[in-house]
C-alpha positions as CSV (number, residue, x, y, z in Angstrom):
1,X,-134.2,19.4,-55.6
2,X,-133.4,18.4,-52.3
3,X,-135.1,15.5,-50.3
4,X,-137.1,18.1,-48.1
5,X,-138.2,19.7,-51.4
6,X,-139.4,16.8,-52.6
7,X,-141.2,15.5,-49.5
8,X,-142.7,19.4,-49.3
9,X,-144.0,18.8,-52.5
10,X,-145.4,15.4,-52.2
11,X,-147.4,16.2,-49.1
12,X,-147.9,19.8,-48.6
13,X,-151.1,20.4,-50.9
14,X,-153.7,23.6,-50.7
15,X,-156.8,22.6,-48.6
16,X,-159.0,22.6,-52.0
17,X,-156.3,20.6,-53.4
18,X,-156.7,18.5,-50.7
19,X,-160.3,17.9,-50.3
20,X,-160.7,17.6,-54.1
21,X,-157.9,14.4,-54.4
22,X,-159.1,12.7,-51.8
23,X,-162.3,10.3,-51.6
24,X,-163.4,10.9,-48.9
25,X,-162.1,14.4,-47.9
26,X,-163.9,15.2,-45.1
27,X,-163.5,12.4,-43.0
28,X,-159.6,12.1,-43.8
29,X,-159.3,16.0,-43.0
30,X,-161.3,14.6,-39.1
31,X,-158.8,11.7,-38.9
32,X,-156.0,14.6,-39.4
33,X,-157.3,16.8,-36.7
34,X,-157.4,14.2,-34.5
35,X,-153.4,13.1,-35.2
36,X,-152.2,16.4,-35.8
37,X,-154.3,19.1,-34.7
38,X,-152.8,21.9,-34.9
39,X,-151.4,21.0,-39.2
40,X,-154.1,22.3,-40.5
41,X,-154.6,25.8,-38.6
42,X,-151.1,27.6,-39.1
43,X,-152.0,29.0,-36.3
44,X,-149.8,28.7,-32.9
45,X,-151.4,31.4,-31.1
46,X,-152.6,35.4,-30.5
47,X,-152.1,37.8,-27.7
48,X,-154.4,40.6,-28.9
49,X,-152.9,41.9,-32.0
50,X,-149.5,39.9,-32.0
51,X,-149.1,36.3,-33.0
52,X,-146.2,34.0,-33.4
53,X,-145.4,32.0,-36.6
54,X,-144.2,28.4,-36.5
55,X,-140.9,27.9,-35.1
56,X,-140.0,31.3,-33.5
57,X,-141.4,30.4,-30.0
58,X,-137.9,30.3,-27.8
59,X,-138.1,27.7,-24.6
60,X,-139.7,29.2,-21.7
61,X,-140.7,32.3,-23.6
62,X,-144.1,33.6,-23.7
63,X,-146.3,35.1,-26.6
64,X,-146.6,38.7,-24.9
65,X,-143.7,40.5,-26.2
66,X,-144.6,43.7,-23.8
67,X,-146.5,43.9,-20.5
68,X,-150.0,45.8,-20.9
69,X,-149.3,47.6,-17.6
70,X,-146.6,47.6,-14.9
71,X,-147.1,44.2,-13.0
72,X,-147.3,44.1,-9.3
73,X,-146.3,39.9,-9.2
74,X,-143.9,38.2,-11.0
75,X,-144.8,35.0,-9.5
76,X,-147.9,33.3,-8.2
77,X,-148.4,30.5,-5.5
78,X,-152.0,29.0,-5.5
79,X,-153.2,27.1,-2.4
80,X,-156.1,24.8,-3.9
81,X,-158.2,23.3,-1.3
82,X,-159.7,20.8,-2.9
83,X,-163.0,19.8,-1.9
84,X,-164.7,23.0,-0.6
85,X,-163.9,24.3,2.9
86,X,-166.9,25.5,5.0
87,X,-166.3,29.8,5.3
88,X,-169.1,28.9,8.0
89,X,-166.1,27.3,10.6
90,X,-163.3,29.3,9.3
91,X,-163.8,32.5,8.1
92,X,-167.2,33.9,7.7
93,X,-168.3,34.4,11.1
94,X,-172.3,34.1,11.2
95,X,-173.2,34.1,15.4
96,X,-176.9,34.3,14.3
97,X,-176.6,30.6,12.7
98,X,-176.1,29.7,16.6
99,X,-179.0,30.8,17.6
100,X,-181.4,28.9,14.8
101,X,-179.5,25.7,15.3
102,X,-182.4,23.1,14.0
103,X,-184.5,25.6,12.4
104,X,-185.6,25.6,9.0
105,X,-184.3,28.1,6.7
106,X,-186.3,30.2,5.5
107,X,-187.5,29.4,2.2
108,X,-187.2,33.8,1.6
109,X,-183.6,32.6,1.9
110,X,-182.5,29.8,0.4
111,X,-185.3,30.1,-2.8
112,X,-185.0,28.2,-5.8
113,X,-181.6,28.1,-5.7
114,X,-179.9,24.3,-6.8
115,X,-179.2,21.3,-4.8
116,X,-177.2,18.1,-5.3
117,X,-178.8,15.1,-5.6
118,X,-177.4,13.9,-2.7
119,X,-180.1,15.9,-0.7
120,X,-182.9,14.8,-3.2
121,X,-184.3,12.7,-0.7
122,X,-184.1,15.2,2.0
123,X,-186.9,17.0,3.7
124,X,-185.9,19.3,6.2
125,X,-182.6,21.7,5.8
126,X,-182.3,22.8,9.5
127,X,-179.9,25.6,10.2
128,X,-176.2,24.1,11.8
129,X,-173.6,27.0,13.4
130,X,-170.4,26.9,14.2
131,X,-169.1,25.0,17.5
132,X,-165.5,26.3,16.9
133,X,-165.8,30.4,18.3
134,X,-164.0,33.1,16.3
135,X,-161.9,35.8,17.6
136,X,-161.1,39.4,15.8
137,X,-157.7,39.9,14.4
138,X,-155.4,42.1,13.3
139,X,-156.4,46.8,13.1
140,X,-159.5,45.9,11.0
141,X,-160.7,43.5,13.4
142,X,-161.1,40.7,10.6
143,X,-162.9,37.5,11.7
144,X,-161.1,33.8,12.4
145,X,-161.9,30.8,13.5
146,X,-160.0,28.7,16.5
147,X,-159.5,26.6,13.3
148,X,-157.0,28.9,11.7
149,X,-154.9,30.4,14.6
150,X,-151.8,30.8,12.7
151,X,-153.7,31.9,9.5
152,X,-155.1,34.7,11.9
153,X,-151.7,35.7,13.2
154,X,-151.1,36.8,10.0
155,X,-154.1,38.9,9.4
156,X,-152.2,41.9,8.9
157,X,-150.5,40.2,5.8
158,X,-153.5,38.8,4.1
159,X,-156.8,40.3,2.3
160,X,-160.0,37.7,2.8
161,X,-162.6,37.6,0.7
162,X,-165.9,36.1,2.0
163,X,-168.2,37.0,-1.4
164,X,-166.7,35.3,-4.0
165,X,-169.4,32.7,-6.2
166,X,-169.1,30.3,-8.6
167,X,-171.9,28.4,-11.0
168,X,-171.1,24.8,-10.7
169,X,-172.8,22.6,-7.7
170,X,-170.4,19.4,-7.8
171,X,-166.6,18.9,-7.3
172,X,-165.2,18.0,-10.9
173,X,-167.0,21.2,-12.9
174,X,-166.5,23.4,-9.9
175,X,-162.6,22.7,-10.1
176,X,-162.1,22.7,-13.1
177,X,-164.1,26.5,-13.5
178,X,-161.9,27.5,-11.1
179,X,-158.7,26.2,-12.4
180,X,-159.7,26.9,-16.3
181,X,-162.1,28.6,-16.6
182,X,-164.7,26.8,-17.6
183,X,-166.7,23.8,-16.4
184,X,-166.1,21.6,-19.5
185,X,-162.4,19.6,-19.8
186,X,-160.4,20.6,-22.5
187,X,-159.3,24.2,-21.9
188,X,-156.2,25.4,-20.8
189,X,-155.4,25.9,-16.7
190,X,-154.5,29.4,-15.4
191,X,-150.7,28.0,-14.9
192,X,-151.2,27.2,-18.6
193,X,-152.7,30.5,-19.6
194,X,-149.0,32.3,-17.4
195,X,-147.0,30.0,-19.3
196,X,-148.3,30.8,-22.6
197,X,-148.7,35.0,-22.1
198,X,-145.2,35.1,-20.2
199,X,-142.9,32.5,-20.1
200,X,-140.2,31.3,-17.7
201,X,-137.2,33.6,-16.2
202,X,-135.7,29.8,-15.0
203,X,-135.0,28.3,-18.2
204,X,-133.9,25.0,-15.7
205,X,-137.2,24.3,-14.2
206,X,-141.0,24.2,-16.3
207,X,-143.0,27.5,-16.0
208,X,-145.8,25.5,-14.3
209,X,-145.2,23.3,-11.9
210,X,-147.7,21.3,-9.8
211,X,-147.8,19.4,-6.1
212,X,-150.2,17.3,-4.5
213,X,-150.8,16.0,-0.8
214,X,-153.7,14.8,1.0
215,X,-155.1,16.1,4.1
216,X,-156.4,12.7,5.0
217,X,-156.6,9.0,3.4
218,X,-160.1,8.7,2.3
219,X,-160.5,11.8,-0.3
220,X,-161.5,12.1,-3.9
221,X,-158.6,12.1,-6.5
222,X,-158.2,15.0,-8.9
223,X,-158.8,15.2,-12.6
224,X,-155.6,15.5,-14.5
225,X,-157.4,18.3,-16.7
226,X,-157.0,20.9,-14.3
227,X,-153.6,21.3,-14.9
228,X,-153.6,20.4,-18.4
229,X,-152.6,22.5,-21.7
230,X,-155.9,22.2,-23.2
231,X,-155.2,23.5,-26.9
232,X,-152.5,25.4,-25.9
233,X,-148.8,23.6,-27.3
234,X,-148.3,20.6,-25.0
235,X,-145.0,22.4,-23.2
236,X,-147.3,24.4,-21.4
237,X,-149.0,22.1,-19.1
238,X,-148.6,22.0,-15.8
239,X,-145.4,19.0,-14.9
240,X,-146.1,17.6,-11.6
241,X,-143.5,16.6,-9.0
242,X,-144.0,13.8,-6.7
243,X,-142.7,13.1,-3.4
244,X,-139.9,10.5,-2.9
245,X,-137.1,9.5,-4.4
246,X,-138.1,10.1,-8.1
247,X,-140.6,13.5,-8.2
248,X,-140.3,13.8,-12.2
249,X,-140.6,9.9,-13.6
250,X,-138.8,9.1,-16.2
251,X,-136.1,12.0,-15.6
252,X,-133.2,10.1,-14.7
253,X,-131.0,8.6,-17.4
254,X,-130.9,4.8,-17.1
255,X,-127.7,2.9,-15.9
256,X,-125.0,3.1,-18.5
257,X,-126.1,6.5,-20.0
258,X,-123.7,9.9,-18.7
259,X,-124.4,13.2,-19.6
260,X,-122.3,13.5,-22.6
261,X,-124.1,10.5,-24.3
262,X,-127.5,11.9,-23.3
263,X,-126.6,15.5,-25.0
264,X,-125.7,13.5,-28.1
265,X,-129.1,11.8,-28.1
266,X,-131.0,14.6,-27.4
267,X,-128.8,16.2,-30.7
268,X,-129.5,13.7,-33.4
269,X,-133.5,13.2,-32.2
270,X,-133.7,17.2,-32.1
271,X,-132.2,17.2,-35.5
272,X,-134.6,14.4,-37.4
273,X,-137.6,16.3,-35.3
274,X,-136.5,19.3,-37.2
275,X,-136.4,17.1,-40.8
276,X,-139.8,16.1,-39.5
277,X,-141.1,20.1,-39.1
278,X,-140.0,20.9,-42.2
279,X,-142.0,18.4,-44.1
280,X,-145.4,18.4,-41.9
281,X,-145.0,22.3,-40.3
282,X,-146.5,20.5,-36.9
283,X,-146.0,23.4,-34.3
284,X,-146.1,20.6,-31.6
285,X,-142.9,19.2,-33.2
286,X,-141.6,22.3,-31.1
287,X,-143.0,21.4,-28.0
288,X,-141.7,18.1,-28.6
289,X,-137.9,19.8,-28.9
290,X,-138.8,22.3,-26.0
291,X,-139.8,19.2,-23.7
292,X,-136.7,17.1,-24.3
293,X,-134.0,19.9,-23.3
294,X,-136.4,21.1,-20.7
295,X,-136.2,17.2,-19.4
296,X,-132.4,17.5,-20.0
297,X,-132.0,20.8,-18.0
298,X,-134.0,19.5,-15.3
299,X,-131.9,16.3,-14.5
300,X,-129.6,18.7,-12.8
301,X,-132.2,21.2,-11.2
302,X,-134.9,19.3,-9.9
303,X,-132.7,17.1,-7.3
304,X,-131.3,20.0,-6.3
305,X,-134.8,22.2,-5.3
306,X,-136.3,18.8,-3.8
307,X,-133.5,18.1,-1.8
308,X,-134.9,20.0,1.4
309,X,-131.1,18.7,3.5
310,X,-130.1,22.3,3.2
311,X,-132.8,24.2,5.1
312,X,-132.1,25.3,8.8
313,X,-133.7,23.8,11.8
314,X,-136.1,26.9,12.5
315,X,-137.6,26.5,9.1
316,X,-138.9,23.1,9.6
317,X,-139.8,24.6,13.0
318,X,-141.8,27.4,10.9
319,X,-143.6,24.9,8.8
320,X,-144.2,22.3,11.6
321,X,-143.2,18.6,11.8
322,X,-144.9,17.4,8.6
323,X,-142.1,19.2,6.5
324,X,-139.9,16.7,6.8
325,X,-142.3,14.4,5.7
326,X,-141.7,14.9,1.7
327,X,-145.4,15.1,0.2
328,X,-147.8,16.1,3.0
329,X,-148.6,20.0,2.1
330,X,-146.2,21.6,4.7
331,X,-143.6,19.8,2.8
332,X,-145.2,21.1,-0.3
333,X,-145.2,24.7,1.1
334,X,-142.0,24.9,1.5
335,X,-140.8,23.6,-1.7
336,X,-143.1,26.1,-2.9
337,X,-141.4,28.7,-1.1
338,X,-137.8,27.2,-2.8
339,X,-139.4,27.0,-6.2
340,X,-140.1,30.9,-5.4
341,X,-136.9,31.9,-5.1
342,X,-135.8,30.4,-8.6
343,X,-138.5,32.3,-9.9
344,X,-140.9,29.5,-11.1
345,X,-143.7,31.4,-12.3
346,X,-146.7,29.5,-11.6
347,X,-146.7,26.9,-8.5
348,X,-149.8,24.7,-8.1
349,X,-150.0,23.0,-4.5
350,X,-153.5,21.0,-4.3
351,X,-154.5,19.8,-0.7
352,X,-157.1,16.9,-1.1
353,X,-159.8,16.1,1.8
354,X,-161.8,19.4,2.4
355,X,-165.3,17.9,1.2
356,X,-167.4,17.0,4.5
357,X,-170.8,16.0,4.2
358,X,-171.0,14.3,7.1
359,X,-168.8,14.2,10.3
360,X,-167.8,17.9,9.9
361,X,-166.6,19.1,12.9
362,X,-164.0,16.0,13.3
363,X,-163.2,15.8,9.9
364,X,-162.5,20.0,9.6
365,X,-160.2,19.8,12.6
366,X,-157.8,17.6,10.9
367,X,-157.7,19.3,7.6
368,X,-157.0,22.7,9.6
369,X,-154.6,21.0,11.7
370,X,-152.5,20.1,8.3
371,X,-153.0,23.6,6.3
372,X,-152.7,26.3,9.2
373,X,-149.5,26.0,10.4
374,X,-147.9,25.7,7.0
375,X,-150.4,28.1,4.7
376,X,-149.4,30.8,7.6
377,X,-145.3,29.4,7.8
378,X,-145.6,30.1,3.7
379,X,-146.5,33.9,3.9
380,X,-144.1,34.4,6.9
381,X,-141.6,32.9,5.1
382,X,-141.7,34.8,2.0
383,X,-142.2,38.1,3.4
384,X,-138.8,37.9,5.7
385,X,-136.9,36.9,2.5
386,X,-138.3,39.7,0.6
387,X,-140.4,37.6,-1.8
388,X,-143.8,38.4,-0.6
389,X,-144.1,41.7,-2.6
390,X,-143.6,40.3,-5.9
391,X,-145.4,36.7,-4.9
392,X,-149.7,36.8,-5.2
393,X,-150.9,33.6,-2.6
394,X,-154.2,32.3,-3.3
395,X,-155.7,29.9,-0.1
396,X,-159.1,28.5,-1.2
397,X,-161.6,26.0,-2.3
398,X,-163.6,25.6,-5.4
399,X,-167.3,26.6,-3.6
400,X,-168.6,27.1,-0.1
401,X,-171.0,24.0,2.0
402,X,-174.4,25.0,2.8
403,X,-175.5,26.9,6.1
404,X,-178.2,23.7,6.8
405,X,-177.5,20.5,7.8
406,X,-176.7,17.6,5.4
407,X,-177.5,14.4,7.5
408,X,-176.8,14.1,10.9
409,X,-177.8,17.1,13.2
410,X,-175.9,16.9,16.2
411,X,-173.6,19.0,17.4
412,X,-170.8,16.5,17.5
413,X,-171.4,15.2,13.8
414,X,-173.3,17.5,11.4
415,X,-172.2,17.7,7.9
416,X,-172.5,20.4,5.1
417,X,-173.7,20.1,1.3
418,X,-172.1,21.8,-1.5
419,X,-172.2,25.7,-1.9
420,X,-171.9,27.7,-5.1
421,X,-173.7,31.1,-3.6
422,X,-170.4,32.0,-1.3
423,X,-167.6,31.0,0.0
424,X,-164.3,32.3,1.3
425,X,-160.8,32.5,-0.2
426,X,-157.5,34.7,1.0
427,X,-155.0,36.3,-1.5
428,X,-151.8,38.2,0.2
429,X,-148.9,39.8,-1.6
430,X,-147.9,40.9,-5.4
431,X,-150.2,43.9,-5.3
432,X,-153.2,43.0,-2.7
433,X,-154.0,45.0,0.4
434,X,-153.2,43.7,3.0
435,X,-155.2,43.0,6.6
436,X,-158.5,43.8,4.7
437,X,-161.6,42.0,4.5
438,X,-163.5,42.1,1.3
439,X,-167.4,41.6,0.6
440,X,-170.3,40.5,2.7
441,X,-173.0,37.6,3.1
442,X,-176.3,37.1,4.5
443,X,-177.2,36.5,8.0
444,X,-177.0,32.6,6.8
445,X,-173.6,32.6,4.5
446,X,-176.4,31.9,1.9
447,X,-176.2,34.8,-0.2
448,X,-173.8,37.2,-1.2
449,X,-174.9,41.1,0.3
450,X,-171.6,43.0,-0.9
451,X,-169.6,43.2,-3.4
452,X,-169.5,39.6,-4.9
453,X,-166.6,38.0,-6.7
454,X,-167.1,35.8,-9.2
455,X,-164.5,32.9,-10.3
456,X,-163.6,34.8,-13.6
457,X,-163.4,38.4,-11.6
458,X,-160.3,36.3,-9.5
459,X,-159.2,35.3,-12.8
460,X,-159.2,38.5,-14.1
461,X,-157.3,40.1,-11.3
462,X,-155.1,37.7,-11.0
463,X,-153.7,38.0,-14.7
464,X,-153.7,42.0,-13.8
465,X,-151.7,41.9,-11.0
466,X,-149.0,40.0,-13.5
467,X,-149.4,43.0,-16.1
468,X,-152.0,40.8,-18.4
469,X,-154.9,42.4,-19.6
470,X,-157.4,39.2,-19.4
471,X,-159.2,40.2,-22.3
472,X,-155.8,40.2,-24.4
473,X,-154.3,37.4,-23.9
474,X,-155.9,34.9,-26.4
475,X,-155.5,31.6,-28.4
476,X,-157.7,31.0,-32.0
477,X,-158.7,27.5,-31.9
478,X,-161.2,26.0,-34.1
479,X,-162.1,29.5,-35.3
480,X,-162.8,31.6,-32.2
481,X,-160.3,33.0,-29.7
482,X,-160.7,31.9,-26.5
483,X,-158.8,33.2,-22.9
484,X,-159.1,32.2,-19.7
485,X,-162.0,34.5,-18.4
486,X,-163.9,33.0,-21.5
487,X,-166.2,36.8,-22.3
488,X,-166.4,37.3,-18.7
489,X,-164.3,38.7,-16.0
490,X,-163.5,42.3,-14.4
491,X,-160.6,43.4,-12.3
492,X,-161.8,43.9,-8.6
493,X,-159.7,47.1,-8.5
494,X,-161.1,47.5,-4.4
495,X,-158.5,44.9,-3.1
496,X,-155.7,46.3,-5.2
497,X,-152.8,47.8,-3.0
């Protein structure tokens, strides 16, 4: 009997046998879901009917082994602003909030619907406009602000939606619905969820990759959750690359250590991680193996899409100056565009600084000043090097701010509270219709009045337009499948090109 044989039949006992032998069973069997959580399911994961037994998971491929329809993307770039734009001063054009400025809202209006605590103590909600004016764009006459004048020169390119909703009042819950799914942490992202149903053409860069910049100094930082596997295996979470000189730590080899003796290290620990499989049957063992060689591949390929030396002049020009600033988001957009063309699946840019409570109008301007140009520069971008038709963009917040005043009521320096009841997002590409606006609100941009989207409908349709049937592409853990529209979710089939 060989020393794996041996070790297989020291440790690996039935669960009865287990339980039975051990004094206190149950607790020991919680201490080993904590350590090794997935030992005890034999269970990696399910995509409807299919599932895939320990060990036969290739790098970078995913658990669907057909498409459930033709897909319109292969790829998909998603332009978080995080911290709620207003749709009131850039998209969802609302003249007759002018002409209540200071009134109440009607109470027909706003109802019982929730408020934050942060207007707990507040007694009036007078109604604040817009002071930025909006002009119609583009054969369907959509809607912009003066905010978004690049945004709007693309109109024709672009599908806004100015009904979609969400259930969660504050920034973390709200971000992370968006993002996962659901408003607890611990489930998978949407990059996550690609990852796992479809895998990586690039087997040089990860599947999921994820970029941060702030729109200005003082903003909230983001939970880490959002773009974290959840229970999915750990090589599908998203891997974040930072500006500077070192955007993956940790990558580089330390002084002394070549290539040749890194592919030799790499060898022997893939080796004893595969001693280790055989005695334990961990599936994460196999992340473990798929994250070193990713690492490895990625010494090479990551300085090479980072290094921005070799894009012409009238492409910073596009983007603006702040592209050759490496981290601010129109650096970030157009590393976006480069991680595009090597077919990186799912690219995550976050842009910190959109929540305004007070000192709106100032505050707006210089968060508009750093998106436009670039979001706009991004599409344009794509769509002259053929990439747009295959590429879905996503440009929005995780809720809407409120049509009354938090605060201050001036003209000069009103604010806005958090809005779950509407808000505006824009999609263009992989399989939307373009220069389209979608769905209506109330007089107030209180209420939806057409056509609502919910956060798991844009889930839903965005897993379509990749050829995923949202309701098919599962995970069992802890004895119920989950996906990322939770039991939720339709297709908004009106938007579809």
């Amino acid at each position: 009997m060989s020393h794996v044989d041996i070790q297989k039949a020291k440790y690996l006992k039935t669960r009865r046998e287990f339980l039975r032998t051990t004094t206190k069973g149950l607790g020991a069997l919680g201490l080993g879901s904590l350590l090794l959580p997935n030992f005890l399911s034999g269970q990696v994961g399910s995509a409807g009917s299919g599932t895939s037994a320990v060990g036969q998971m290739p790098v970078n491929e995913g658990i669907l082994k057909a498409l459930h329809h033709a897909p319109k993307a292969k790829r998909v770039i998603y332009l978080f602003q995080s911290g709620a734009p207003s749709q009131i001063e850039l998209f969802d054009y609302k003249p007759e909030l002018n002409k209540l400025w200071g009134q109440e809202i009607p109470d027909s209006v706003r109802g019982n619907q929730r408020i934050t605590g942060m207007l707990a103590a507040q007694s009036s909600f007078p109604l604040v406009g817009s002071k930025f004016p909006f002009t119609q764009h583009g054969k369907t006459g959509g809607y912009f602000s003066s905010l978004v004048p690049n945004i709007a020169s693309i109109a024709e390119d672009i599908c806004v939606v100015n009904s979609m909703f969400t259930e969660a009042i504050n920034h973390e819950p709200a971000v992370l619905f968006m993002q996962t799914g659901s408003q607890q942490a611990g489930r998978p992202s949407m990059g996550s969820w690609m990852s796992y149903g479809l895998g990586s053409p690039n087997k040089n860069l990860p599947s999921f990759i994820v970029l941060l910049s702030k729109g200005k100094p003082d903003t909230q930082n983001l939970n880490m959750q959002i773009w974290n596997n959840g229970f999915l295996p750990s090589h599908h979470q998203g891997v974040r690359f930072r500006s500077g000189y070192d955007p993956v730590l940790y990558l580089a080899s330390p002084d002394g250590i070549d290539k040749n003796a890194r592919r030799r290290e790499l060898d022997y620990l893939t080796a004893l991680e595969h001693e280790q499989k055989a005695v334990w049957g961990d599936p994460e063992i196999d992340s473990k193996i798929n994250q070193y060689e990713m690492a490895y591949r990625m010494q090479t390929s990551v300085p090479e899409v980072t290094d921005l030396s070799d894009e012409p002049e009238h492409i910073f020009d596009l983007y603006g100056p702040d592209a050759r600033r490496p981290g601010t988001y129109a650096a970030n957009c157009l590393l976006a565009r480069r991680l595009a063309e090597r077919d990186v699946p799912f690219i995550q840019l976050y842009h910190l600084g959109w929540d305004q409570h007070g000192n709106l109008p100032k505050d707006i301007q210089t968060m508009a000043r750093s998106s436009d140009q670039a979001s706009a520069a991004l599409i344009t971008d794509l769509k002259q090097r053929g990439l747009l038709n295959d590429t879905l963009v996503i440009w929005g917040g995780e809720f809407g701010r409120t049509s009354f005043s938090q605060g201050n009521l001036t003209r000069e320096n009103y604010g806005r509270d958090h809005h779950p009841r509407c808000f505006s997002v824009w999609m263009a590409g992989g399989g939307i219709q373009s220069g389209i606006s979608y769905g209506k609100t109330d007089d107030f941009s209180y209420n939806i009045a057409e056509k609502g989207v919910h956060v798991h409908d844009l889930q839903a349709t965005l897993l379509h337009l990749l050829g995923v049937d949202h309701e098919q592409l599962t995970f069992k853990h802890q004895g119920r499948r989950y996906r990322l529209t939770d039991v939720h979710g339709k297709v908004v089939r009106d938007i579809l090109a």
